[in-house]
N, C-alpha and C positions, 0 to 999 in steps of 0.2 A: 361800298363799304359793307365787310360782313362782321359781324360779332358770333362768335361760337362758345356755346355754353355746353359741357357736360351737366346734363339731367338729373345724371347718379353718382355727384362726385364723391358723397361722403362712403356710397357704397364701395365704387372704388378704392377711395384714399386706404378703407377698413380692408379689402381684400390682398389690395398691393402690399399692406404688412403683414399680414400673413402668409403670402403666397410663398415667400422666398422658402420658409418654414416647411411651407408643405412641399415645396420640390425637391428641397433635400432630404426630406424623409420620404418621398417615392422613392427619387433614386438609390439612397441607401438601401432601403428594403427591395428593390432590383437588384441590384448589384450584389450584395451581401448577403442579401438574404434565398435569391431566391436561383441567382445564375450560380456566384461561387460557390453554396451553402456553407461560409463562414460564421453567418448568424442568424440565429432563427427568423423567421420569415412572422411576422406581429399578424399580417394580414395578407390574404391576397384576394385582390378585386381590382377594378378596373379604377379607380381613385388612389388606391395606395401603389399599385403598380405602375402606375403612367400620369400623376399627378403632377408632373414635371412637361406634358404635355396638355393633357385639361385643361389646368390653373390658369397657363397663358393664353387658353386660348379662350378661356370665357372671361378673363379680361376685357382681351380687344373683342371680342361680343359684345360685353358690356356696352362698352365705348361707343363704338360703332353703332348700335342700337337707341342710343338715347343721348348721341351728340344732335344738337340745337343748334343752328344757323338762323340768326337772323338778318334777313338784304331787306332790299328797297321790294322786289317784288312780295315777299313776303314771309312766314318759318318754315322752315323744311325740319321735321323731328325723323330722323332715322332718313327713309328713302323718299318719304310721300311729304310734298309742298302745299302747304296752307296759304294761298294768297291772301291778304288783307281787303280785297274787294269784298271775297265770299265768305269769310268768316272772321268771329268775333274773340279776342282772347282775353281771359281773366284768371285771378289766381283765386281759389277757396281757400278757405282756411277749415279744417277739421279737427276734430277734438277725438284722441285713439286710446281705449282702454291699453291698462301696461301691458295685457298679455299678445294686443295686436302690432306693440309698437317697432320697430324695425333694431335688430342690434347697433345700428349705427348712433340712434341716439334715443337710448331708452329712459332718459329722465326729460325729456319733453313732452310736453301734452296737446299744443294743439302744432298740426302738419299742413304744411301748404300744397295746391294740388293744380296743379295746369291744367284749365277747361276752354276746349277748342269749341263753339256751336257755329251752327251756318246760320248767316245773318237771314235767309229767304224763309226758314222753316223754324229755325230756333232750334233745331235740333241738337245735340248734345253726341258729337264726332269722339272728342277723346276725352280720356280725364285722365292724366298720368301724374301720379307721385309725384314730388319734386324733392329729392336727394340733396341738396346744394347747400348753400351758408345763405344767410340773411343778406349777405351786400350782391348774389347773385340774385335771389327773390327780389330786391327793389329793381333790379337791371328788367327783371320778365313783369315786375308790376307798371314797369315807363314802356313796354313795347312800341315803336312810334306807328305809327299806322300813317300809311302814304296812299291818301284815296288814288284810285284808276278814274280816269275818264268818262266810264258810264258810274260811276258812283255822282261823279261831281253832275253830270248831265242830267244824270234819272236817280234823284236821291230815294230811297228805300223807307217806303209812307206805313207807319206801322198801322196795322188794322186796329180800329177803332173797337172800344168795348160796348158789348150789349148790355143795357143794364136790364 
């Protein structure tokens, strides 16, 4: 069984209502403005001119980039798989001045953040944004974790502190 999460959904949701917007106003200003010169031409650059090819295609980037799979062996975020034996996953919680906070939801204040570490070293793999609503956040805060074999066999003894 897999569960698939978009990462950046709210980003998306925001760009897919824009997008349409923008395509028709590349292509207008292609067509109109710039092949037939029926109407003056507002800009030309490689966004107002071909923004009907761009838009869609940093979409499914989007998508594609920060779709979330979670199976029994473990998350896979984009191309690279996180097994559950060798790493640990949790969500922060931060608190983002208004000037840093994302257009998708600027009257929030604190943002939840997915953090990957390797359980052998503690190290600190990923820390990626997390875009999504609150009932997808409880879905990544329940992640189930399915020990492997040598986890259960050779459980992982934290080092002791020096005082």
């Amino acid at each position: 069984m897999n569960l698939k999460i978009g990462l950046a959904k709210k980003v998306l949701l925001f760009y897919s209502v824009i997008a349409p917007f923008i395509i028709f106003g590349s292509l207008y200003n292609l067509i109109e403005g710039v092949i037939l010169h029926y109407a003056p031409s507002y800009r030309i650059g490689l966004f107002s001119l071909f923004g009907f090819v761009i838009m869609p295609l940093l979409l499914i980037v989007t998508y594609i980039k920060n779709k979330c799979i979670i199976s029994r062996e473990g998350v896979q975020i984009g191309k690279i798989l996180y097994p559950f034996s060798d790493y640990r996953f949790s969500i922060r919680q931060k608190e983002l001045p208004f000037k840093d906070r994302p257009l998708t939801s600027l009257w929030k204040k604190n943002y939840d953040e997915l953090v990957i570490t390797k359980i052998n070293t503690g190290e600190t793999v990923l820390e990626k944004d997390l875009d999504v609503f609150q009932k997808d956040v409880k879905i990544l805060e329940n992640i189930p974790i399915y020990p492997s074999y040598s986890t259960i066999l050779f459980p992982i003894i934290p080092p002791l502190n020096d005082f």
